[in-house]
MARZAFI-717624 format. One record per residue (C-alpha): x, y, z; residue number from 1; residue in one letter. Coordinates in steps of 0.05 Angstrom, whole numbers. Example, Ala and Ser with C-alpha at 12.3 -4.5 7.8 and 13.67 -1.06 7.14 Angstrom:
BEGIN
246,-90,156,1,A
273,-21,143,2,S
// end
This chain:
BEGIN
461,-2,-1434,1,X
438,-39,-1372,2,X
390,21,-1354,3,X
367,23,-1427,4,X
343,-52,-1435,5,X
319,-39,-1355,6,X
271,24,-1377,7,X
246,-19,-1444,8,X
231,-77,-1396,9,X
177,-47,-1353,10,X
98,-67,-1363,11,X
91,-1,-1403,12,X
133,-11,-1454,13,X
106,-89,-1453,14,X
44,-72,-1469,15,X
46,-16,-1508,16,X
94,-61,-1555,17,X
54,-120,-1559,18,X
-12,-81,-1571,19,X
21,-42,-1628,20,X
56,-103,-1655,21,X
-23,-140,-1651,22,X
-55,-82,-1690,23,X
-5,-76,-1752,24,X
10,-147,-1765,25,X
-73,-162,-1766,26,X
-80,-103,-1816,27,X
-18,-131,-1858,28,X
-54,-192,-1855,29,X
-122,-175,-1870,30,X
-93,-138,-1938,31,X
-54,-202,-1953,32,X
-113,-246,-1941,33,X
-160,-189,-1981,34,X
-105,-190,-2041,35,X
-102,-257,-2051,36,X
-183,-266,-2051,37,X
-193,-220,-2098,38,X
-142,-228,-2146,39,X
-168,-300,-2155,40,X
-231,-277,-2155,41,X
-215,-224,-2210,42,X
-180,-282,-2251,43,X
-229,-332,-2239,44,X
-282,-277,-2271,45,X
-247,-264,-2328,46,X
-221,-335,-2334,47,X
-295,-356,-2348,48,X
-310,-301,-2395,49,X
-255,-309,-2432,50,X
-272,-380,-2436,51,X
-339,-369,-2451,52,X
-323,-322,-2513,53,X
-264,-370,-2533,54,X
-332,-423,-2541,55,X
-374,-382,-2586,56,X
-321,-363,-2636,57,X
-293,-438,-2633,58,X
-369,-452,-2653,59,X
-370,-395,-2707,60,X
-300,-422,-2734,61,X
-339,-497,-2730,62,X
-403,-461,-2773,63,X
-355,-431,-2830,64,X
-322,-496,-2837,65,X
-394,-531,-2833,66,X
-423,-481,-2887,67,X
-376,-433,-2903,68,X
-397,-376,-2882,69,X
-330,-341,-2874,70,X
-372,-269,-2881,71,X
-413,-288,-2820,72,X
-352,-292,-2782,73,X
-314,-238,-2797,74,X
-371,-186,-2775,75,X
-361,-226,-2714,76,X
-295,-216,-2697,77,X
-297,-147,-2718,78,X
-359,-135,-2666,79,X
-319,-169,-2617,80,X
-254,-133,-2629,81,X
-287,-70,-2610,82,X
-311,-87,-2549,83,X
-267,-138,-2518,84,X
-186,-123,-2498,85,X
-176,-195,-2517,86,X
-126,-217,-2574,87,X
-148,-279,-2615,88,X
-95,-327,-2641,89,X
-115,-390,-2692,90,X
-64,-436,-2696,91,X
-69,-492,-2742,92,X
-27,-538,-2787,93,X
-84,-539,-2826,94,X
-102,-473,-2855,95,X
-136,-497,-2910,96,X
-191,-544,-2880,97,X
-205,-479,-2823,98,X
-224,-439,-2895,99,X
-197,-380,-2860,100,X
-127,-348,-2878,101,X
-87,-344,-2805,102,X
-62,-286,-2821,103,X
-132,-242,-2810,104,X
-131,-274,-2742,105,X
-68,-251,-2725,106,X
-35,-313,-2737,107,X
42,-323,-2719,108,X
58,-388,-2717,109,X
130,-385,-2700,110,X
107,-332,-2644,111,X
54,-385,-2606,112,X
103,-440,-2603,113,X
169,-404,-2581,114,X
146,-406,-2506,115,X
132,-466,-2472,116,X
70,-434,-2426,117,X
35,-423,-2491,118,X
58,-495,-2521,119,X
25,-528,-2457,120,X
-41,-491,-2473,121,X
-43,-508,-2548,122,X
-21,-574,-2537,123,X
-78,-592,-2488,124,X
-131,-560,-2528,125,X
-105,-608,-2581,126,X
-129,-663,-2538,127,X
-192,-635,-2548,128,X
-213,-605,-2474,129,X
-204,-536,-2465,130,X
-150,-506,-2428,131,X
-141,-442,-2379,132,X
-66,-420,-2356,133,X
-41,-342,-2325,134,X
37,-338,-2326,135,X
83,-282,-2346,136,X
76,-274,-2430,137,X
136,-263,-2467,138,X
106,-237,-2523,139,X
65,-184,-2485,140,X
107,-176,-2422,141,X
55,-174,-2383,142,X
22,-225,-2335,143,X
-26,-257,-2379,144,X
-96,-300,-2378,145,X
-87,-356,-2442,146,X
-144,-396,-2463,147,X
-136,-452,-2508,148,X
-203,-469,-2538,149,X
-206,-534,-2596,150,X
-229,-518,-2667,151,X
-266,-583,-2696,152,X
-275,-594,-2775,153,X
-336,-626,-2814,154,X
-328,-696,-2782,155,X
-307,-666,-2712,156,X
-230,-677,-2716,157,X
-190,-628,-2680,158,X
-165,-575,-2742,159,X
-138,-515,-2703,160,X
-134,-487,-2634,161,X
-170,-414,-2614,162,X
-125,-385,-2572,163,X
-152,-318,-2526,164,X
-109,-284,-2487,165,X
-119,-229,-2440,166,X
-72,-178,-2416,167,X
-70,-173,-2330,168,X
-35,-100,-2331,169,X
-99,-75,-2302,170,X
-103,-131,-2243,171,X
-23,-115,-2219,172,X
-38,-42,-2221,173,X
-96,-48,-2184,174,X
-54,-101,-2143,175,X
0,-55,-2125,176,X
-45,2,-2115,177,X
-78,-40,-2067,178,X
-18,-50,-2029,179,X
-2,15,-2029,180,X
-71,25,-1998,181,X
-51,-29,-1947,182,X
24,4,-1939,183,X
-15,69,-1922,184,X
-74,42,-1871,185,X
-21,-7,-1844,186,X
21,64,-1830,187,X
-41,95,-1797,188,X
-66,43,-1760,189,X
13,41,-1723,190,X
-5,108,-1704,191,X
-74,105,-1683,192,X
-59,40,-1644,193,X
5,68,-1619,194,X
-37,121,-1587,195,X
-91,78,-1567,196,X
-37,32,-1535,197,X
-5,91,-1509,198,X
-75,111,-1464,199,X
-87,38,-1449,200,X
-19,13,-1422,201,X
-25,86,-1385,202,X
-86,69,-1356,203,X
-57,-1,-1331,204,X
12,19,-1314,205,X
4,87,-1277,206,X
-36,59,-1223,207,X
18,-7,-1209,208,X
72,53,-1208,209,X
34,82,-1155,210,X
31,16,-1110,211,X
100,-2,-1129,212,X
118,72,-1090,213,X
70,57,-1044,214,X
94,-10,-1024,215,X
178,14,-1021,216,X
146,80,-972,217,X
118,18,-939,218,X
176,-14,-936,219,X
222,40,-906,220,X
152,52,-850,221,X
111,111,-879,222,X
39,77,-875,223,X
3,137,-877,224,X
4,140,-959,225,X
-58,113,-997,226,X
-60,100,-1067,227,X
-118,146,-1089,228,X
-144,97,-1136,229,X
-214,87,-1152,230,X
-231,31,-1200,231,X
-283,-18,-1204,232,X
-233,-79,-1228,233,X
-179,-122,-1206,234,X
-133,-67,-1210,235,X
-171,-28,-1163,236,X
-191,-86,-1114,237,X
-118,-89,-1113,238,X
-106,-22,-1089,239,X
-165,-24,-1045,240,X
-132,-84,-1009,241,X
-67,-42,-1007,242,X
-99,13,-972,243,X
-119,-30,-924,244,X
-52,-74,-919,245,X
-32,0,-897,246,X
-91,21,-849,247,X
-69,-52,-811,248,X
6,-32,-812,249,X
-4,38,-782,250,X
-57,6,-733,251,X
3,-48,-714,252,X
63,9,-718,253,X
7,50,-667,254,X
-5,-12,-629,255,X
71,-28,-621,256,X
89,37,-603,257,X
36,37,-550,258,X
64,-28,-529,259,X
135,-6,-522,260,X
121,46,-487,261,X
70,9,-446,262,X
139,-37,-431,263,X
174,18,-417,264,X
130,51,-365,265,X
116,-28,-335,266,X
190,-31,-321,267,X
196,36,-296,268,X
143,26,-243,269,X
174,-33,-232,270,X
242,-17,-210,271,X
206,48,-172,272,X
163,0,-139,273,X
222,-51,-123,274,X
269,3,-101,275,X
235,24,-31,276,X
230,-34,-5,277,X
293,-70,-23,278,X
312,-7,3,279,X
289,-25,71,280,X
313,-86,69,281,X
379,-74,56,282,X
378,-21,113,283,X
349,-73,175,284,X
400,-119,141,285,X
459,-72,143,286,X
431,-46,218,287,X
443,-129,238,288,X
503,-137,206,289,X
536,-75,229,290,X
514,-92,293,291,X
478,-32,305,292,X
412,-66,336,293,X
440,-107,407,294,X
376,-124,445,295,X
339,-182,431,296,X
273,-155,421,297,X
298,-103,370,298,X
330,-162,323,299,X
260,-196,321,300,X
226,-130,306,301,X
278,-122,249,302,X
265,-191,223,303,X
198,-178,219,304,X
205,-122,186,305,X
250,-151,137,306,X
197,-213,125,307,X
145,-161,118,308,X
179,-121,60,309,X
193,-197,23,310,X
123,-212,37,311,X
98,-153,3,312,X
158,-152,-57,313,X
133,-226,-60,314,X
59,-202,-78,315,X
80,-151,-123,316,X
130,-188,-164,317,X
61,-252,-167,318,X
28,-188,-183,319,X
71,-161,-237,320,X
72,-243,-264,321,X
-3,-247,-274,322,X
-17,-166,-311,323,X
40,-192,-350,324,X
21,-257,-372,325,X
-61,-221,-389,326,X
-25,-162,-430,327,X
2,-223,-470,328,X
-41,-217,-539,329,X
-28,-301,-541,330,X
-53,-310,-464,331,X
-118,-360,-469,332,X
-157,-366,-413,333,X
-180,-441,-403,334,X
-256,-436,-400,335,X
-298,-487,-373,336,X
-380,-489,-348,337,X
-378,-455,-283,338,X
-427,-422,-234,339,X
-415,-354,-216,340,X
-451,-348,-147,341,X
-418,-407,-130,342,X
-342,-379,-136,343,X
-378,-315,-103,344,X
-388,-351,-53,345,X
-326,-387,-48,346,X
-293,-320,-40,347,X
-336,-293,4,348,X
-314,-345,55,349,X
-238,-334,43,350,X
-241,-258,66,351,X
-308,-293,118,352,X
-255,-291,177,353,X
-215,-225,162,354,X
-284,-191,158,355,X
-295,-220,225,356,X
-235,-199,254,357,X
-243,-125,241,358,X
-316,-130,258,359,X
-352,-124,172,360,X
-408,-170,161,361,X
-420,-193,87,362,X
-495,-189,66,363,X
-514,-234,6,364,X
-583,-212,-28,365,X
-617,-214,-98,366,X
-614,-290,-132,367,X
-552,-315,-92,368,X
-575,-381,-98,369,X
-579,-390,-175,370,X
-531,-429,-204,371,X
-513,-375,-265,372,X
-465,-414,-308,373,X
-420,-379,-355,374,X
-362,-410,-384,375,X
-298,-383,-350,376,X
-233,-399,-309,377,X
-265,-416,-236,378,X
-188,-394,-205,379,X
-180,-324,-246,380,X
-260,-305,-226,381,X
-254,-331,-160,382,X
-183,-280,-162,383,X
-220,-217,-194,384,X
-279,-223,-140,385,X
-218,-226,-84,386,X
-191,-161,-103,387,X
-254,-129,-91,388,X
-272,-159,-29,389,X
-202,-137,-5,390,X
-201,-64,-20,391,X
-265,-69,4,392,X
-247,-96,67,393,X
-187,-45,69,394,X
-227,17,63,395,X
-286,-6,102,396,X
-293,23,176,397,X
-315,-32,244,398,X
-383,-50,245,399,X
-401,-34,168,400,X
-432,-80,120,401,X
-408,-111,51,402,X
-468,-117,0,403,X
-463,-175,-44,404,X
-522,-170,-94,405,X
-531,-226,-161,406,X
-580,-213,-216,407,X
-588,-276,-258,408,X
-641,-251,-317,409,X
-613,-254,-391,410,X
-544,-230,-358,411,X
-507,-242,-293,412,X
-505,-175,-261,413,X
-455,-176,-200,414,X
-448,-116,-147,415,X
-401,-113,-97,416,X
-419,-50,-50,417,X
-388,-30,20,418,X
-394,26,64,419,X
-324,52,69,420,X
-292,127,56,421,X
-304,120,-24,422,X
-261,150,-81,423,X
-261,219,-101,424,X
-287,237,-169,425,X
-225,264,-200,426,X
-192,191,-188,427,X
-253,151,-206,428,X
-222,153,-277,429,X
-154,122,-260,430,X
-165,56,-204,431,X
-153,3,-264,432,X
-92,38,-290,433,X
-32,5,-266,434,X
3,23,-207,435,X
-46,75,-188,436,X
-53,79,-112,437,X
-100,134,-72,438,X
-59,171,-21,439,X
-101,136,25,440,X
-60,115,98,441,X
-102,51,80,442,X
-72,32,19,443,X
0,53,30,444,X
20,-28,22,445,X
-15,-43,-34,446,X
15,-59,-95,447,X
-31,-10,-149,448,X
-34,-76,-188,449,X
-101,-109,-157,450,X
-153,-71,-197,451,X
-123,-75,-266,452,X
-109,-151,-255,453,X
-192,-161,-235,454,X
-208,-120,-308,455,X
-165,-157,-339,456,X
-198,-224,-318,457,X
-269,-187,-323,458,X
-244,-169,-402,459,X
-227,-238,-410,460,X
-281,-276,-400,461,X
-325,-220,-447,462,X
-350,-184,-381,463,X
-360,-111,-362,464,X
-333,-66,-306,465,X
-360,-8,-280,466,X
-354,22,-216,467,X
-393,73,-182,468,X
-372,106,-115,469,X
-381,176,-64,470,X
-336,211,-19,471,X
-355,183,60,472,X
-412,137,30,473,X
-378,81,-1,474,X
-365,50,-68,475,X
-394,-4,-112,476,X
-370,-55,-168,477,X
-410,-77,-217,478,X
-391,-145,-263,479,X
-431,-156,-332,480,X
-428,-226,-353,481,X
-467,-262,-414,482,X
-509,-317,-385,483,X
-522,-389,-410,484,X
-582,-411,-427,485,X
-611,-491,-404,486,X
-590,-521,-479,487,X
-517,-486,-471,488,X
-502,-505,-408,489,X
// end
């Protein structure tokens, strides 16, 4: 039963109900509101006819009791007799002064007065007004139109009372056959609005069937469904937005997939990266514990080892901190008016003295001296131009030159070239993915996370990366940043 009222309860049947329900009571009421007009405008028409004949033989009656001319009168009534369905009563305690015998007027005394309907009439007539009443005759049994009309003798006194009546068979049949009309159209107009309804709640109700299935596939992760509707209303704005609401899901189900797995691999090259050298620790440790190193000298070498292998686990682990904190969709970068040649050349003189040491000069050219504000982090630019300057300095052979060249026209262009052993083409692709090392004896230390942390930072601040390199010649990084202009800075 539950299922029952459940099914009946849906927008379909809603609709389709109340639409149905709408059409047949206004046709029930429009023949209502059309029976009632015109049967009182059917009985107000005859009511004045009949009145107005009722007048003229109240006048002729008036005439033969004036003159006497009883001859004139009859022809009268027997004219109107033939044409008129009316019946004519005279009633009169006074026969005599009307000059007329009741009886050729269909006179019945005892007949007028037995119901109290026609007693009203005469009565009111009497008072010398004339008088218009429909009720339900007695005599006739019919529904009937009675006219009571006053008769006046030679000095005007009331003698008599015309009474008309008027038969309403005709109006009920056509009454009834009216409604039967009504019945009939009312019948039809079910079944034409019933299918009308039918196409309409269709039309409505189909298409939120398809978004409610949509929305539960949703719900249990299938985002690849679209609703297939086209319409230009709010029905298909809605599914419009649904189709989107779904495009953003998969995008976010694709995205969090990627993520997870981009977790995944993160702590996978983690733990490989972790592994070898608290691998080596725990061997130097386990060689001085066991006892297995005796001279002094060899202990020290051991301990430097072992602070070497914490120094670099150290820098990976800061490393691994700051990729993770930029993969961070919520991590804001605090951005304030900086120059960009001026934390180029703050970097350039941390890596001044280890360029010295293995014999690199650094050669500044192009606008180095322009002040090229942007609105960055001065720490996180002053890191990303560090991790060039360091490979640089890594892969770079004694006696070469680092080319530091600034282009400060509509844009901040940035190139960091040196003249070291370069990177093959087949791995030009892959030096910002994480973890990604050249087999390089060079850059057997490194951590693989430098690169990917300076596009990160580059990304960040709405910059550009590109780098350009050949095998034995050298490579070159480019930076892309938007400039300010005098009224933004």
């Amino acid at each position: 039963m539950k299922n029952i009222f459940g099914r009946f309860n849906n927008i379909f049947y809603k609709v389709f109900g109340a639409f149905s329900a709408l059409t047949v009571f206004s046709a029930l009421l429009l023949g209502i509101v059309f029976v009632r007009l015109y049967t009182t405008a059917t009985q107000r028409s005859r009511q004045e006819s009949l009145c107005h004949v009722s007048d003229q033989i109240a006048d002729r009656l008036a005439d033969t009791i004036m003159y006497g001319d009883f001859e004139a009168l009859m022809q009268f009534l027997e004219i109107y007799n033939s044409f008129e369905s009316a019946e004519i009563w005279l009633v009169s305690e006074k026969q005599d002064e009307l000059g007329v015998d009741g009886e050729l007027l269909g006179v019945d005394m005892q007949l007028a007065t037995d119901q109290e309907e026609y007693l009203e009439v005469i009565e009111k007539a009497k008072e010398g007004k004339q008088e218009a009443s429909v009720f339900y005759s007695e005599i006739h049994k019919a529904t009937a139109l009675v006219v009571g009309t006053p008769v006046r003798g030679t000095d005007s006194d009331i003698v008599g009372v015309l009474v008309s009546i008027e038969t309403l068979e005709d109006l009920d049949d056509t009454i009834r056959n009216t409604s039967r009309i009504i019945f009939v159209s009312s019948i039809m107009a079910l079944l034409v609005s019933g299918l009308i309804a039918f196409i309409f709640a269709r039309r409505i109700t189909e298409p939120v069937r398809q978004m409610r299935l949509m929305t539960r596939d949703m719900i249990e992760g299938n985002y690849k469904l679209k609703t297939g509707i086209k319409r230009h209303d709010e029905i298909g704005e809605m599914a419009e937005s649904i189709d989107m609401l779904s495009d953003k899901l998969l995008e976010n189900e694709e995205e969090r997939k990627n993520m997870e797995q981009m977790r995944l691999d993160f702590f996978a090259n983690v733990s490989h990266e972790l592994r070898t050298p608290i691998t080596v620790v725990r061997a130097y440790a386990e060689s001085l514990v066991d006892g297995v190193v005796t001279t002094k000298e060899e202990q020290e070498d051991y301990y430097g080892r072992i602070l070497r292998e914490c120094s670099n686990m150290e820098r990976l682990v800061g490393d691994l901190l700051t990729l993770s904190k930029m993969q961070n969709p919520n991590f804001r970068i605090e951005k304030e008016l900086v120059s960009l040649t001026q934390i180029l050349e703050d970097a350039v003189g941390g890596v001044g003295a280890i360029a010295a040491d293995k014999g690199i000069s650094i050669s500044p050219s192009g606008q180095f001296d322009e002040p090229c504000m942007v609105m960055g982090d001065y720490g996180r630019l002053r890191q990303m131009f560090m991790v060039v300057f360091d490979n640089a300095l890594k892969f770079s052979p004694e006696g070469s030159t680092i080319h530091v060249d600034v282009k400060c026209a509509g844009g901040v262009e940035i190139t960091i070239r040196d003249e070291g052993v370069g990177i093959a083409p087949e791995e030009l692709p892959n030096i910002f993915e994480k973890f990604y090392k050249s087999r390089l004896l060079e850059n057997e230390k490194g951590s693989g996370l430098g690169l990917a942390i300076a596009k990160y930072i580059c990304e960040k601040h709405n910059g550009t990366v590109r780098v350009e390199s050949e095998l034995g010649k050298g490579t070159a990084f480019t930076f892309v940043f938007g400039i300010l202009d005098e009224k933004q800075a």
